[in-house]
PLY file of the C-alpha trace (Angstrom):
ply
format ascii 1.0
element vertex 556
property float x
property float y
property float z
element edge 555
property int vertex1
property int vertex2
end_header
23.65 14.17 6.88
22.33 10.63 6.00
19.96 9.49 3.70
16.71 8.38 5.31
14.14 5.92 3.92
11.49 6.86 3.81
11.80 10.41 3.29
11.10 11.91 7.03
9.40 14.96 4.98
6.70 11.93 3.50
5.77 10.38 7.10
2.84 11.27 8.36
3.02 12.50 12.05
2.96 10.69 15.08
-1.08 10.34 14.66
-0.05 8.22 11.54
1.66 5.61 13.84
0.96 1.97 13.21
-1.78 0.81 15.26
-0.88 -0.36 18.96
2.74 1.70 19.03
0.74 4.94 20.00
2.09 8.67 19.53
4.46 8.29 22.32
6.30 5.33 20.35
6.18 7.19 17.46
7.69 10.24 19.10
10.83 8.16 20.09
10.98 6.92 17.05
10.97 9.41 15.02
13.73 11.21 17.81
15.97 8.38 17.19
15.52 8.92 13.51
16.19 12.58 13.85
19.60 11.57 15.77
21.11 9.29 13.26
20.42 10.75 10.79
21.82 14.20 11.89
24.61 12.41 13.29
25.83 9.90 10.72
27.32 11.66 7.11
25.90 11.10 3.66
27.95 7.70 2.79
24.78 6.53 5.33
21.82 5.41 4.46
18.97 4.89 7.51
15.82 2.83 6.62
13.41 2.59 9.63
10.13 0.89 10.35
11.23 -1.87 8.06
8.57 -4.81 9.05
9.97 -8.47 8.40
8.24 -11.86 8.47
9.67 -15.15 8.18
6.99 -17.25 6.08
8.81 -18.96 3.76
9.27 -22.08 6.06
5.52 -22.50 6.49
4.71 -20.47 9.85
4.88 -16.96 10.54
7.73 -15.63 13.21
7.21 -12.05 13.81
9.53 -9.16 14.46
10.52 -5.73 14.11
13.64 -4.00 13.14
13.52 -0.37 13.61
16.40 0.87 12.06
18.86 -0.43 9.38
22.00 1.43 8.72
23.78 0.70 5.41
26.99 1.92 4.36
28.15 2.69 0.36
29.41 -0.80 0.59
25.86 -2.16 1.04
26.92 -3.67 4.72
24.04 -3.58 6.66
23.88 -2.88 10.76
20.42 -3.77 11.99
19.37 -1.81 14.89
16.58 -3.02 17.70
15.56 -0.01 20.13
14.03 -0.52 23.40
12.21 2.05 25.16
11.50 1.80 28.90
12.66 -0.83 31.92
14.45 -3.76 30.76
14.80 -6.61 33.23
18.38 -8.88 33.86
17.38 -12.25 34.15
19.65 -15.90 34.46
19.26 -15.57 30.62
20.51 -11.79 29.89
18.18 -8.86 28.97
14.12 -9.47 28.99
11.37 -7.34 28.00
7.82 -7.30 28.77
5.69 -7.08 25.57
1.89 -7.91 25.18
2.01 -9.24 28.66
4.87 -11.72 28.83
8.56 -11.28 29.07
10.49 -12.04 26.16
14.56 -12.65 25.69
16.02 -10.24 23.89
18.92 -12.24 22.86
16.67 -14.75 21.29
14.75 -11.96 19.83
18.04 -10.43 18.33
19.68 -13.57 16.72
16.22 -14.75 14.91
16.17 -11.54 13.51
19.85 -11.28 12.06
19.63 -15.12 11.40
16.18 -14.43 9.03
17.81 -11.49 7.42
21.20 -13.38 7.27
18.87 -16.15 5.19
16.71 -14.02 3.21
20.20 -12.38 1.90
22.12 -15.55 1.25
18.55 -16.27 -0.88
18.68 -12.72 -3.41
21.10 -12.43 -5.95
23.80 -9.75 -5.60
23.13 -10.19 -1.90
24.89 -13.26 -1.03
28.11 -11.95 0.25
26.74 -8.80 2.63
27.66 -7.98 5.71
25.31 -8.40 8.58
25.71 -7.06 11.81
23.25 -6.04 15.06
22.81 -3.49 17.86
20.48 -3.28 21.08
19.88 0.51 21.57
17.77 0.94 24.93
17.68 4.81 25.52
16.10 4.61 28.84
17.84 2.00 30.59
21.76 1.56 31.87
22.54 -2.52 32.11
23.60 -3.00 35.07
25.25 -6.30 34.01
26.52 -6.12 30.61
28.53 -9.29 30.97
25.09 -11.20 31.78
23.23 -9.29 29.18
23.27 -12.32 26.33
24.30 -9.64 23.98
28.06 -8.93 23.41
28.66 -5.30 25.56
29.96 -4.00 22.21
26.91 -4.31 20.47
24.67 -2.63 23.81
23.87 0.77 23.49
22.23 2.14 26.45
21.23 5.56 28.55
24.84 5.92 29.11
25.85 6.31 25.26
22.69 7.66 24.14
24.06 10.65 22.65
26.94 8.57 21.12
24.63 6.28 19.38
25.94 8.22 15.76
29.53 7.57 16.64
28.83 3.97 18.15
27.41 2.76 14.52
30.23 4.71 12.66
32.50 2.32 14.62
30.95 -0.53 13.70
30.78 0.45 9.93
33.58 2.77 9.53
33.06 4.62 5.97
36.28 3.02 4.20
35.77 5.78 1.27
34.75 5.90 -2.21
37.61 3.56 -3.01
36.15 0.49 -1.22
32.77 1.36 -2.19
30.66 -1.38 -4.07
27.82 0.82 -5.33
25.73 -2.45 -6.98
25.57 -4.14 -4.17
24.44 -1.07 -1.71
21.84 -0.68 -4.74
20.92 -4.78 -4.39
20.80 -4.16 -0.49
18.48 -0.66 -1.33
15.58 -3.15 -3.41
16.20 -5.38 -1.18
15.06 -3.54 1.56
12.10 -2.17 -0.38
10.99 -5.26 -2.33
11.35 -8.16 0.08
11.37 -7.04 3.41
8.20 -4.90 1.23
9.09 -1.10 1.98
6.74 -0.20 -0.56
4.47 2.48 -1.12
1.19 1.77 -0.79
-0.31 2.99 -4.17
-4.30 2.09 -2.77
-4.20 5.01 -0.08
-6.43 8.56 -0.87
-5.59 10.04 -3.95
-3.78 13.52 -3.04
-1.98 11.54 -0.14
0.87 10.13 -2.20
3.61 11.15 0.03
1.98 8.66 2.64
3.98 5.99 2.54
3.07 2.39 4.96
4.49 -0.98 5.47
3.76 -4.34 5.34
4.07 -7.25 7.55
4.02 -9.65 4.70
6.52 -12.09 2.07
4.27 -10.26 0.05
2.39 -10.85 -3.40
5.15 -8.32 -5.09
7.60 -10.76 -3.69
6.42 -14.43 -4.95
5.06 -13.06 -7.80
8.53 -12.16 -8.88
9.92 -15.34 -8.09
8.26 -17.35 -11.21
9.89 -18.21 -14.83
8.13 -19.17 -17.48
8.13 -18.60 -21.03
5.79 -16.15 -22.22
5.75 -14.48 -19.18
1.74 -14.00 -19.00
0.74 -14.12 -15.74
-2.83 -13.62 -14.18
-3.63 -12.76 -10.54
-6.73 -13.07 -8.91
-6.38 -11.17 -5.65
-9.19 -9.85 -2.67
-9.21 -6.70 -2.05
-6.01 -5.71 -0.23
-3.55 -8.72 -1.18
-1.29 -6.19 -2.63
-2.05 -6.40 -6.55
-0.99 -2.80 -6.88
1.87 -3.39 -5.08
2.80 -5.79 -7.40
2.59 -3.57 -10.18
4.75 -0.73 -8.70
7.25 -3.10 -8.03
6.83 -4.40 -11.66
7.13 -1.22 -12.94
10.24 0.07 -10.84
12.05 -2.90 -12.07
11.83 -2.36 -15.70
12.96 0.88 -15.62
15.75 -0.24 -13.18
16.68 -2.71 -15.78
16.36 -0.03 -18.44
13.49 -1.09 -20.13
9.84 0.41 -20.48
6.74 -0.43 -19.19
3.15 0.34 -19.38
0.43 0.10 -17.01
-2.96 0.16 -17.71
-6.40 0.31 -15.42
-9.39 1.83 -15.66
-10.06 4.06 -13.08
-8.82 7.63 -13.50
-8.01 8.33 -10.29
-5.97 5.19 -9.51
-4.13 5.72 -13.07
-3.05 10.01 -11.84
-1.70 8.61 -8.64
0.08 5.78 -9.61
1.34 8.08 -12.60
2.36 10.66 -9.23
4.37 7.94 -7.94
6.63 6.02 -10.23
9.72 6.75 -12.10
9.64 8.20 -15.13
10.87 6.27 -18.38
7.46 4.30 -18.66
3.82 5.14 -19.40
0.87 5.33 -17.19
-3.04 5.37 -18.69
-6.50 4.50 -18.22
-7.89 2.38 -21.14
-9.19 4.91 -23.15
-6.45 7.88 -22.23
-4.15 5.17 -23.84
-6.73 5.15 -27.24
-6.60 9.21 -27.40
-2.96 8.89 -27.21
-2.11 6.57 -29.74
-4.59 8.29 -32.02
-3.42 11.74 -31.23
0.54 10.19 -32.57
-1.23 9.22 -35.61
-2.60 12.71 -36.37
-6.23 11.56 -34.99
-8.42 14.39 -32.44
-11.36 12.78 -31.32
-14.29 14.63 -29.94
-15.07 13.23 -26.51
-17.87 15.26 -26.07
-20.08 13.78 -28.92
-22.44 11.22 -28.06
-20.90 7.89 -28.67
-17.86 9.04 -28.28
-15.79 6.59 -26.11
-17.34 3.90 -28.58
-15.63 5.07 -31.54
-12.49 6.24 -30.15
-12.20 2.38 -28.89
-13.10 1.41 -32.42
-10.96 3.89 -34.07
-7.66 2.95 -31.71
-7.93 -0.34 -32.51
-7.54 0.44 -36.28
-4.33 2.18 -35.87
-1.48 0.17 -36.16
0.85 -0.18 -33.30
4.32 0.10 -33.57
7.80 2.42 -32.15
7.80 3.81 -28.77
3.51 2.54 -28.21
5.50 -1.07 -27.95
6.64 -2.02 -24.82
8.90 -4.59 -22.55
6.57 -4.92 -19.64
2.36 -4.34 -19.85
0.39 -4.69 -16.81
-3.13 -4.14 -16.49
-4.73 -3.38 -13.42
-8.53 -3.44 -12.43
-8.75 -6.26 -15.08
-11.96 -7.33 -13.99
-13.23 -4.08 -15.47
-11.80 -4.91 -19.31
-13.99 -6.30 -22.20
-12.31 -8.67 -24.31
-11.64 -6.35 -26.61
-9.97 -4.07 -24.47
-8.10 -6.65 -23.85
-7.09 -7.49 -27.14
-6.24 -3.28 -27.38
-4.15 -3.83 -24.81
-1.89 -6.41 -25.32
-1.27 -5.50 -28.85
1.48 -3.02 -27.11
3.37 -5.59 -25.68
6.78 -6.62 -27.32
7.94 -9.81 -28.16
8.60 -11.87 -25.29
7.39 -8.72 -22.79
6.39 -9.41 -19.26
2.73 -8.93 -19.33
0.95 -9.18 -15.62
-3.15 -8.98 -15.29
-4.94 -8.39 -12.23
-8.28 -8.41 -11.17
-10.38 -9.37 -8.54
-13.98 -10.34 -9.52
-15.33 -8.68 -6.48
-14.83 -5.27 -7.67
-16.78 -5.86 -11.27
-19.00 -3.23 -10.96
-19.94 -2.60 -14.34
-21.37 -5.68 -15.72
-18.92 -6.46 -17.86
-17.63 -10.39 -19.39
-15.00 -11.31 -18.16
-12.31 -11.09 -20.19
-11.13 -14.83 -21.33
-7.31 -15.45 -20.57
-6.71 -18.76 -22.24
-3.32 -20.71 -21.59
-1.96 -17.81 -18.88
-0.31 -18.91 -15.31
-3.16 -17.77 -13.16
-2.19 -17.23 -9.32
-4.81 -16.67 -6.32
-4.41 -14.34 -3.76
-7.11 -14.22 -1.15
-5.25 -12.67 1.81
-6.55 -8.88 2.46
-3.40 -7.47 4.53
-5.28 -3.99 4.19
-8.63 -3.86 5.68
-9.46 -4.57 10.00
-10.17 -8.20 10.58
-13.59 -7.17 11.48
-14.29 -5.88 8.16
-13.55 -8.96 6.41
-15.57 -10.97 9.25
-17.97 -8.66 7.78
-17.90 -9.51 4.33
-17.53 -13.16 4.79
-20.96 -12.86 5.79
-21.78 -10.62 2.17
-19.89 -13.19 -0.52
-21.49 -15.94 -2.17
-19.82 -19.46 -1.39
-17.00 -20.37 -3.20
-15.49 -16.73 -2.85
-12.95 -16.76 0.00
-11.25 -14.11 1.52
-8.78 -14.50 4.38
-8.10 -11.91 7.02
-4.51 -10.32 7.55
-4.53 -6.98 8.40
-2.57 -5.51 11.57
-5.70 -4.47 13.18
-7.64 -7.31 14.85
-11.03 -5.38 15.40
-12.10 -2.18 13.86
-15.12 0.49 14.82
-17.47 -0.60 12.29
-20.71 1.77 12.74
-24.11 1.38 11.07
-26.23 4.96 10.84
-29.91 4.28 9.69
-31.64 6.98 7.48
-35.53 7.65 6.53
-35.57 10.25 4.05
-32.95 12.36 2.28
-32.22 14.83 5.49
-32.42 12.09 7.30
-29.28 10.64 4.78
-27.77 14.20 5.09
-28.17 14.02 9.26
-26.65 10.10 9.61
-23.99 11.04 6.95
-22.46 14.29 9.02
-22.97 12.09 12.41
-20.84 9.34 11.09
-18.45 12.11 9.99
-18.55 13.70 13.48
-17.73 10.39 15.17
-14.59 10.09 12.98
-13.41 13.33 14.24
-14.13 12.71 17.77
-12.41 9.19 17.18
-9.13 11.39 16.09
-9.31 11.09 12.66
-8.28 14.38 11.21
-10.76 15.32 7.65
-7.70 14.41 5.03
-7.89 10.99 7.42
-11.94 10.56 6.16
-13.40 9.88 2.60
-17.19 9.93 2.38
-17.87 7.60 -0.32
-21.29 7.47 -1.91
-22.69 4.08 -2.80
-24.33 5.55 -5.97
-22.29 6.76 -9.13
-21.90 10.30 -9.51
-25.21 11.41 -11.08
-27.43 9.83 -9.51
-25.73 10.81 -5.77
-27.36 13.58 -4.14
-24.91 14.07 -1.40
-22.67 15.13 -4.25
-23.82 17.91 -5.39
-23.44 19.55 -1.57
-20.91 22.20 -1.26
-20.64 22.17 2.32
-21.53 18.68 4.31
-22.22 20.78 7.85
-18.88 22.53 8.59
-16.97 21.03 6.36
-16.39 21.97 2.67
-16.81 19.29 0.30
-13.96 18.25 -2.08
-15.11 16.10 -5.11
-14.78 15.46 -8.41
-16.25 18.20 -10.90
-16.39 15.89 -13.88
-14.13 18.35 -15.70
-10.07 18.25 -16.37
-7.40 20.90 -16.68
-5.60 21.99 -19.62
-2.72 18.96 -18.21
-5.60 16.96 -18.51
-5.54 16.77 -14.45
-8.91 16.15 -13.04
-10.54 19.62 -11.39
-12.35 19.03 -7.85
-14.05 21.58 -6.17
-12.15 23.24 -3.43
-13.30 21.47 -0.21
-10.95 19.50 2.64
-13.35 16.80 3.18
-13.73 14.33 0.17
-16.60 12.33 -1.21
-16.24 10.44 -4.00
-18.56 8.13 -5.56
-17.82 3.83 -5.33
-16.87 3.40 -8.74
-14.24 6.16 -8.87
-12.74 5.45 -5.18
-12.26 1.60 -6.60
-8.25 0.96 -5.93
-7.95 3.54 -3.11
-8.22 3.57 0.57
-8.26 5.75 3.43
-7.59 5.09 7.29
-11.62 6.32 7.97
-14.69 5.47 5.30
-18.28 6.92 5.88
-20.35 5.03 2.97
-22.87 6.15 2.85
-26.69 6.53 0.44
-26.59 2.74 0.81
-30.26 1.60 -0.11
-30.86 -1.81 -1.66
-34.19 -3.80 -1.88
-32.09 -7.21 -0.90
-28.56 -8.26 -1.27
-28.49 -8.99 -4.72
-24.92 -9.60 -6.53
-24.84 -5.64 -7.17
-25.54 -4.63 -3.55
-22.64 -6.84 -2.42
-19.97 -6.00 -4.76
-20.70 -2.68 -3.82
-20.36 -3.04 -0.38
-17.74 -4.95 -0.79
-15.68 -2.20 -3.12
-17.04 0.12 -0.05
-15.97 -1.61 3.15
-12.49 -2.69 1.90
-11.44 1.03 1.18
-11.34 1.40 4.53
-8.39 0.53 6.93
-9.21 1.33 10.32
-12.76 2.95 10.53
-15.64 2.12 9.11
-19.13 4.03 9.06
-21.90 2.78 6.52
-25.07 5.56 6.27
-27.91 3.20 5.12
-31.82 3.44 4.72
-33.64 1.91 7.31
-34.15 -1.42 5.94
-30.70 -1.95 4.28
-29.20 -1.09 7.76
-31.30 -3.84 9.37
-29.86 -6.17 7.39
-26.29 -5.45 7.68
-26.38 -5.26 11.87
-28.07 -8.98 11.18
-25.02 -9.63 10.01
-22.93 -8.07 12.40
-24.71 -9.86 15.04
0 1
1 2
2 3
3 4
4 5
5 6
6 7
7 8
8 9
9 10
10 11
11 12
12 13
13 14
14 15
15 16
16 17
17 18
18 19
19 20
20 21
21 22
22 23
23 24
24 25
25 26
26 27
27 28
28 29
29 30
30 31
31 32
32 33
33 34
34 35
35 36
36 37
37 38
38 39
39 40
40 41
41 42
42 43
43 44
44 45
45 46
46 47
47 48
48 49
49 50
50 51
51 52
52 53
53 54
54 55
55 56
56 57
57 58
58 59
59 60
60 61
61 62
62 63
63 64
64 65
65 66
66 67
67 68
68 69
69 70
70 71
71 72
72 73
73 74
74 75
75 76
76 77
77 78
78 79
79 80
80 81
81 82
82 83
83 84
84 85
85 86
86 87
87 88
88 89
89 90
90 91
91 92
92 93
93 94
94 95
95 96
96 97
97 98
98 99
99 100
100 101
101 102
102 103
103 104
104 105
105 106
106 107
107 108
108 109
109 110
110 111
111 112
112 113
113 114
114 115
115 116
116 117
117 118
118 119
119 120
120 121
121 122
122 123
123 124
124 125
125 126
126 127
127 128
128 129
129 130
130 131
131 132
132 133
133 134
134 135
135 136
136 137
137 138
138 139
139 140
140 141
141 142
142 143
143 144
144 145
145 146
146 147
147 148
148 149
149 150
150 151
151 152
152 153
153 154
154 155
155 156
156 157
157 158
158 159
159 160
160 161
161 162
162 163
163 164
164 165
165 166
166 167
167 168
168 169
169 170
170 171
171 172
172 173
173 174
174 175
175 176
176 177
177 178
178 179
179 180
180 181
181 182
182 183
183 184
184 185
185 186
186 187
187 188
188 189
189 190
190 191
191 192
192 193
193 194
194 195
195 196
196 197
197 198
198 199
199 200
200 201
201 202
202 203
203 204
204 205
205 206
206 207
207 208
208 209
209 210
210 211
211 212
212 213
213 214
214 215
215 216
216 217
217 218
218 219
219 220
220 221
221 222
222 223
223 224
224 225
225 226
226 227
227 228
228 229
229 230
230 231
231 232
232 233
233 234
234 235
235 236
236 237
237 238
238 239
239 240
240 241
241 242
242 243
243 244
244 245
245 246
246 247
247 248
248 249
249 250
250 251
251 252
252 253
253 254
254 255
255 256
256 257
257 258
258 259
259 260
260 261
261 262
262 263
263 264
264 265
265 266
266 267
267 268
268 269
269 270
270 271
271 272
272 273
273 274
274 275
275 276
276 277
277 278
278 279
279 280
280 281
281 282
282 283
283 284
284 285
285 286
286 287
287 288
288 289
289 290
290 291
291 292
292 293
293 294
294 295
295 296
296 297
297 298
298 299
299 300
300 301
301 302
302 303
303 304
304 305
305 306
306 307
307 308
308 309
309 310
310 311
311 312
312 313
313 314
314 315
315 316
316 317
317 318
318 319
319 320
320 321
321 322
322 323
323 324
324 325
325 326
326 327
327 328
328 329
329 330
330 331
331 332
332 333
333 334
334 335
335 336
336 337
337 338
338 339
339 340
340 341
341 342
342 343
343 344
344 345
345 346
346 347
347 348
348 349
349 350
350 351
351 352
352 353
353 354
354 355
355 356
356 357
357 358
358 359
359 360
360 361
361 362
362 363
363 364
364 365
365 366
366 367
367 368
368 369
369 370
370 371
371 372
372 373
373 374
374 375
375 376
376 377
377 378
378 379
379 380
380 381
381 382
382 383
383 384
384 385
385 386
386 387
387 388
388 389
389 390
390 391
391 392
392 393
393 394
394 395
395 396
396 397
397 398
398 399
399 400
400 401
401 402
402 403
403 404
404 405
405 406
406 407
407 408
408 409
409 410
410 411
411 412
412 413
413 414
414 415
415 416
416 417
417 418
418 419
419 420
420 421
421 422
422 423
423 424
424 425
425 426
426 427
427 428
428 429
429 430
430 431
431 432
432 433
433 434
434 435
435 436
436 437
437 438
438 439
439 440
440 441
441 442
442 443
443 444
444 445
445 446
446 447
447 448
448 449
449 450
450 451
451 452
452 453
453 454
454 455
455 456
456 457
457 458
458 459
459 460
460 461
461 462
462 463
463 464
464 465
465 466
466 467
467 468
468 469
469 470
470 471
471 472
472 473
473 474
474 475
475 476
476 477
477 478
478 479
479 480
480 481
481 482
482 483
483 484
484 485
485 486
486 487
487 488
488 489
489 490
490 491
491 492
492 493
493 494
494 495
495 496
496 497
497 498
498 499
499 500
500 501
501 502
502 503
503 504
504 505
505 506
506 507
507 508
508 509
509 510
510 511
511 512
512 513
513 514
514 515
515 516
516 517
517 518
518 519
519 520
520 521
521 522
522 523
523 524
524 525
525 526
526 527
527 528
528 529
529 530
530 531
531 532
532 533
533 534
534 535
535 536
536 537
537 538
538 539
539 540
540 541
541 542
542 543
543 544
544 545
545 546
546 547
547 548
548 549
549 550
550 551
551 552
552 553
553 554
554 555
């Protein structure tokens, strides 16, 4: 049996589809998947909804390749399937997509052309074989000679059960002996880094298996691409650009290349699923888990439970010396915006000689007040595309930021359901809040789909300390941690989470909701902000009476 990338057991269903395909698309899809890969053996590898976009030269050409078979040689067969009634024009085979006809042979050739380029362009890749086939399970050409597409390389309703044996004759497995096993692993990152098969480390923490791709060159990709001695680079990203993608792929590639790396941020929940999700060989902390570990090494306990306590424990950390495995080849520190100088300082002390060390922030999500920490003499780079939230969100929050602050819209959804629910009193909050809940639901969102996030932290939010928000049990955070220092939330299937801890998440619905400000101060709008760009296709905001007026203003 092939391999299959992603894992089929870490897709979500056909209700996890990419917007516009529907669960019919994602039905064949995931039959055709189910064919190949029961059909081809395990010298196979199948990689499927791989996205690419050509925007190197300047403009953006579009296209989809929905299967690539490689071999344990690392040649590559691309695969383009379409479903339903083809037509046989002058030209060869057409197909009617968002309401024009478009040549398939033209289609076919820019795509094997890009990924022809893009591989002549990676190192280790230059030499690999690339080579196509037009898989259209519901139609029979009627005139292959005509069809543009050479008849070898058609696969239609006639040979739809062959399709296994069809692509085993185009790559026939040589055997181990003409295997080139670095290459096939080039071809593997390749696949996942620049053509961005990534997983998506902002979605809902306890969804880690959800894995998504992007239509992008990507920040993890250009970001890569610099030299320059030290390597201290600082990125300034919206919400969205892809900053934590940036530091998986970091990551990955220092244990790839043997070495170790750390990663840093601040918010606990982002810092146990990132943790969830990358190889080991590295570390993963918050800021101060990283303190309590380096002072447990050096025979230290502090008491987090005294008053003060986070305050000395910083103070105390930064005493200890640092030196043996709390060194490291690669740091990166995410949520930077959220780090005092002297964290800072902490920080970088672990970094090697010569160590990659990689900062990001976006000043947006500074909830806490905090300086920002000075980074004198570092190669700052600006990302201000959000490829994450609807385009209506960020039409939304073009109207919230101050000038000067840009943010560019990118995302594959062009408008989004963006709901305000006004409020009166606290059961009034309680009402609006399980409305905007209901609507998700009735909008097809299943609960593990929904996170109810509360505009105020965690003490002061009264919706938090609900057990039950109508039918639905509440899962949040208890404030406590297990004995594997794993945080405890209450058993529930519908989450709510506060702002400040859902910071570096996301989730395909968002009800926030206690939103009451006086006027749109800096505060109120970094928090709606941090709020609105969690979500990626719905968005509900529960707000008192006058704070909603304001925000339809804006929506016009």
């Amino acid at each position: 049996m092939a391999r299959v990338v992603p894992d089929r057991r870490r897709e979500p269903g056909p209700s996890g589809a990419a917007a516009g395909s529907g669960p019919e698309a994602a039905q064949r899809h995931a039959d055709t998947l189910a064919l190949l890969a029961a059909g081809l053996p395990d010298a196979y590898t199948v990689y499927h909804g791989v996205h690419w976009t050509n925007v190197e030269r300047g403009f953006s050409v579009f296209g989809e390749i929905d299967f690539v078979v490689v071999d344990r040689a690392g040649r590559m067969l691309l695969i383009e399937q379409k479903t339903g009634f083809l037509e046989e024009g002058p030209d060869g085979l057409l197909k009617r997509e968002r309401g024009r006809m478009r040549s398939l042979p033209v289609q076919m050739a820019r795509t094997v052309a890009t990924i022809r380029d893009k591989l002549r362009r990676r190192p280790g890749c230059e030499g690999v074989d690339v080579d196509y086939l037009l898989y259209c399970p519901d139609y029979t050409v009627r005139r292959v000679e005509a069809a543009g597409i050479s008849s070898d390389r058609i696969v239609d309703a006639r040979g739809r059960d062959r399709l296994p044996a069809i692509v085993r004759s185009i790559l026939p497995d040589a055997g181990a002996q003409l295997a080139a096993p670095l290459v096939a692993q080039q071809v593997d990152r390749f696949l996942r880094d620049v053509i961005e098969l990534e997983t998506d480390v902002s979605a809902l923490v306890g969804q880690a298996q959800a894995l998504v791709t992007r239509i992008s060159g990507g920040l993890a990709h250009w970001a890569r691409q610099l030299e320059f001695e030290p390597f201290r680079l600082h990125v300034r990203g919206t919400a969205g650009s892809g900053k934590t993608q940036l530091a998986l792929a970091e990551y990955r590639d220092a244990i790839a290349r043997g070495l170790r790396p750390l990663y840093v941020c601040y918010n606990r929940p982002l810092a146990d699923h990132f943790a969830s999700i990358v190889p080991e060989g590295g570390e993963v902390a918050t800021f101060h888990t990283l303190c309590q570990r380096l002072l447990r090494d050096a025979g230290r306990s502090p008491d987090l439970g005294a008053p003060g306590a986070f305050e000395r424990m910083e103070a105390e950390a930064a005493s200890v010396a640092v030196a043996g495995r709390w060194l490291f080849d690669a740091v990166i520190v995410d949520e930077g915006q959220d780090f005092s100088e002297a964290w800072r300082d902490q920080v970088l002390r672990h970094a090697q000689p010569g160590s990659r060390v990689i900062w990001l922030e976006d000043p947006m999500q500074a909830l806490y007040g905090r300086e920002p920490a000075p980074l004198p003499g570092w190669v700052t780079l600006h990302a201000q595309t959000n490829y994450r939230s609807p385009r209506e969100v960020v039409r939304l929050l073009r109207a919230l930021l101050p000038a000067g602050v840009a943010i560019e819209a990118a995302g594959p959804l062009a408008d989004a359901d963006i709901e305000v629910l006004a409020f009166d009193d606290h059961e009034g909050m309680i009402g609006a809040t399980k409305e905007a809940v209901r609507r998700c639901l009735a909008a097809g969102f299943r609960r593990s789909d929904i996170a109810v996030i509360s505009y105020r932290g965690r003490e002061q939010s009264r919706l938090m300390a609900l057990e039950h928000l109508g039918p639905h049990r509440v899962r949040t955070f208890t404030g406590r941690f297990d004995l594997l220092g794993q945080p405890a939330f209450t058993e529930g299937d519908l989450l709510v989470e506060s702002v400040y801890r859902f910071k570096g998440q996301a989730a395909p619905a968002v009800v926030l909701t206690e939103v009451d400000f006086d006027r749109l101060d800096d505060k109120a709008v970094r928090k709606l902000f941090v709020g609105a760009t969690r979500a990626t296709m719905k968005l509900a905001i529960v707000a008192s009476r006058r704070s909603a007026e304001v925000l339809q203003g804006l929506l016009g």
